[in-house]
C-alpha positions as CSV (number, residue, x, y, z in Angstrom):
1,X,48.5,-2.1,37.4
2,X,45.2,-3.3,35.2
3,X,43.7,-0.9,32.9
4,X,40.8,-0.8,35.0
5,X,42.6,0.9,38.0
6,X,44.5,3.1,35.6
7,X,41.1,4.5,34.6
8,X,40.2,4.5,37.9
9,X,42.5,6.8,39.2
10,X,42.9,9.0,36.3
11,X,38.9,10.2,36.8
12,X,39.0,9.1,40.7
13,X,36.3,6.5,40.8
14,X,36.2,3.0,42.0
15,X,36.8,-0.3,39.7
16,X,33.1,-0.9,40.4
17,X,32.2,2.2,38.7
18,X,34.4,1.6,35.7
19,X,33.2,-1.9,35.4
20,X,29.6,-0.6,35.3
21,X,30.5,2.0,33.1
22,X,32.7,-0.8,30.3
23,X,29.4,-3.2,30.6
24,X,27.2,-0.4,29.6
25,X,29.7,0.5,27.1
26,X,30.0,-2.9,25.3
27,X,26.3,-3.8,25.7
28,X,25.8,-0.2,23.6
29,X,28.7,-1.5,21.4
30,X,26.7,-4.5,20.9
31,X,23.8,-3.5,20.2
32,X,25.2,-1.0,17.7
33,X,26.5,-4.2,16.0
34,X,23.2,-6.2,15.8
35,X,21.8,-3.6,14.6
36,X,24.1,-2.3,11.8
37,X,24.8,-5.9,10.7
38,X,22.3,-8.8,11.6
39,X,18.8,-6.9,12.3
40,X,17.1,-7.5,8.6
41,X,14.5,-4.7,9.1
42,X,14.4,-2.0,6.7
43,X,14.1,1.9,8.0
44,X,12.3,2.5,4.8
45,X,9.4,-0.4,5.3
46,X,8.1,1.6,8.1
47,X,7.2,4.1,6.6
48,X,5.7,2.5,3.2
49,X,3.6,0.8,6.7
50,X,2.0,4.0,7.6
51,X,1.4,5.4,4.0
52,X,-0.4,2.4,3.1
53,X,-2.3,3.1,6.5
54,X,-3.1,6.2,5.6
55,X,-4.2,5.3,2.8
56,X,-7.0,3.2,3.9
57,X,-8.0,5.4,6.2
58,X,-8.6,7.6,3.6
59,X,-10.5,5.2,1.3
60,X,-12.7,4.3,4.9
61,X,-13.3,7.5,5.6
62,X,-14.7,8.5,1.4
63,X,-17.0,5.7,1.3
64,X,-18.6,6.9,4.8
65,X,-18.9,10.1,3.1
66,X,-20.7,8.6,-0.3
67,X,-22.8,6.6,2.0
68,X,-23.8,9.5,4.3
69,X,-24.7,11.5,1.0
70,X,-26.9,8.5,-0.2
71,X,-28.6,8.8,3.1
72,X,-29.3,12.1,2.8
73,X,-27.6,14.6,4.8
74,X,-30.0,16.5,6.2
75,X,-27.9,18.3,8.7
76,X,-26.8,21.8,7.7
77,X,-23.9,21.9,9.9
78,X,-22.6,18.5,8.4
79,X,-23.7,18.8,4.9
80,X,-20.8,21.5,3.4
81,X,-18.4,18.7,4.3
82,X,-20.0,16.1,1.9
83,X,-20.5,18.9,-0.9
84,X,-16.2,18.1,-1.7
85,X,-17.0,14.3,-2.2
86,X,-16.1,13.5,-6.1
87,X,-17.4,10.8,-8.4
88,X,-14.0,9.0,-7.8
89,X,-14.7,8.4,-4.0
90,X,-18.3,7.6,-4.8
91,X,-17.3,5.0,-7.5
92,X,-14.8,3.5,-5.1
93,X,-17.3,3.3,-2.6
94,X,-19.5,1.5,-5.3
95,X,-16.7,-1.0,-6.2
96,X,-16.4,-2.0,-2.0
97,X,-20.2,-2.3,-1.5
98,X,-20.1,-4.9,-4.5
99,X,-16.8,-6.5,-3.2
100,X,-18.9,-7.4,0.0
101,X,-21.6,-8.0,-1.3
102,X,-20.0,-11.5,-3.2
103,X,-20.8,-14.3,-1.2
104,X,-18.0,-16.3,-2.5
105,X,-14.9,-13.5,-0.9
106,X,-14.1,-13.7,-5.0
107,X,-14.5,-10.5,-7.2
108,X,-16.8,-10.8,-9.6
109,X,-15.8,-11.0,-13.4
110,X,-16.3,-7.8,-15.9
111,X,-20.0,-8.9,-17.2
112,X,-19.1,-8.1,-21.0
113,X,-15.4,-6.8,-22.1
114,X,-13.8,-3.8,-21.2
115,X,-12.0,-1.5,-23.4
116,X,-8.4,-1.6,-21.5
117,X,-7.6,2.4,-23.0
118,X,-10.7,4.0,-21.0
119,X,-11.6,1.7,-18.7
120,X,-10.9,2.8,-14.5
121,X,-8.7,1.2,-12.1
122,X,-11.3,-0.5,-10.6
123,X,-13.3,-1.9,-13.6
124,X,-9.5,-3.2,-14.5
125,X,-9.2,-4.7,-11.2
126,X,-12.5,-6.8,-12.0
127,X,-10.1,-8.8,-14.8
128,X,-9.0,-12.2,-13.8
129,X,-5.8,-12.0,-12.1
130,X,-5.4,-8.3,-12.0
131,X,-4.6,-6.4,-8.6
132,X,-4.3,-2.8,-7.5
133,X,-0.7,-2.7,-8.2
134,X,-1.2,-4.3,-12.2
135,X,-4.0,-2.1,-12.4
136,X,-2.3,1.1,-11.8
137,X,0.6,-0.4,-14.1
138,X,-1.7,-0.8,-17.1
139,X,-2.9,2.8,-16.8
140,X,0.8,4.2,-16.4
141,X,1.5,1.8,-19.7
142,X,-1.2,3.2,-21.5
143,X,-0.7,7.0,-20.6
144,X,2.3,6.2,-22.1
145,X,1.5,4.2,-25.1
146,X,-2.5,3.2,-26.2
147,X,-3.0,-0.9,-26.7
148,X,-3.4,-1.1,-30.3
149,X,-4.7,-5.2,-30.0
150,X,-5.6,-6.7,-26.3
151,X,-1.9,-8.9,-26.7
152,X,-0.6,-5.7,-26.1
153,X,-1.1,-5.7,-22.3
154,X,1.6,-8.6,-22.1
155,X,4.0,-5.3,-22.2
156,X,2.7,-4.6,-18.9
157,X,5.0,-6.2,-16.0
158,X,3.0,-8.6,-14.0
159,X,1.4,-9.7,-16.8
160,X,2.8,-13.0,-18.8
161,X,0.8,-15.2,-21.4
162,X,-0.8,-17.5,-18.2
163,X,-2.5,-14.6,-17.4
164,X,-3.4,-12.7,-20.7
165,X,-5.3,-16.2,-21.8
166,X,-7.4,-16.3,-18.7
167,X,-8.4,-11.7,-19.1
168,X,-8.9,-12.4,-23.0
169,X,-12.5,-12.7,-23.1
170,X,-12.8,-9.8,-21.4
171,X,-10.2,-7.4,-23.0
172,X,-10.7,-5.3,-26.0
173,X,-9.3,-2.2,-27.4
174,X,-11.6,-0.4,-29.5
């Protein structure tokens, strides 16, 4: 007697019943084991995904609100919710009207230097091979530790000696 009638008689059902119920089972088992030990996806990913989402939805939805208040809102009912709108969402609506507005899809260079110990993430993101990310590492460094000469911002990670020569024009300190 097969393990399969065994089973069957011990719960009284029928070997097509326990042959359903020991595909389900190894498909499940299976699966389990993709899963666990091939599937390359990482739990964590998804929801960096919908922070960064939510994110830009909330960068979207400040420079509506800087855009209405340029406008003018005239409406009583509306205008209370512009009246919380602060110079930072206004400036970051400044910084994407002038991101669209370069024909090339390039930003556009600082015009003169920038002093890299009071200057804002996005005047820093204007430098020449400087992102979001290096620009929110340079004001970590110097919360942490003022540039005393523009070399200094090599101590930032992301930034290597390729990339300091081509800021250097626009970089100072003082």
């Amino acid at each position: 007697m097969g393990l399969r009638s065994r089973i069957a008689s011990f719960l009284s059902l029928t070997q097509t019943d326990i042959t359903v119920a020991l595909v389900v089972a190894g498909g499940a088992l299976v699966g389990w084991g993709y899963s666990t030990f091939f599937d390359g996806r990482d739990p964590n990913r998804a929801r960096h995904d919908i922070a960064a989402l939510i994110q830009r939805h909330d960068s979207i939805q400040s420079a509506h609100r800087a855009a209405q208040i340029r406008q003018g809102v005239t409406d009583s009912a509306n205008s209370s919710q512009w009246e919380s709108l602060t110079d930072q969402d206004i400036a970051a609506d400044s910084a994407a009207k002038a991101a669209s507005k370069s024909s090339s899809g390039k930003k556009q260079p600082p015009s003169g230097p920038i002093n890299i110990n009071t200057a804002s993430k996005s005047e820093l993101m204007r430098l020449p091979g400087v992102g979001e990310k290096t620009a929110e590492a340079i004001i970590g460094h110097r919360n942490a530790r003022k540039f005393s000469v523009p070399a200094d911002i090599m101590n930032v990670k992301g930034i290597g000696p390729k990339k300091y020569e081509k800021m250097l024009p626009f970089l100072k300190v003082k």
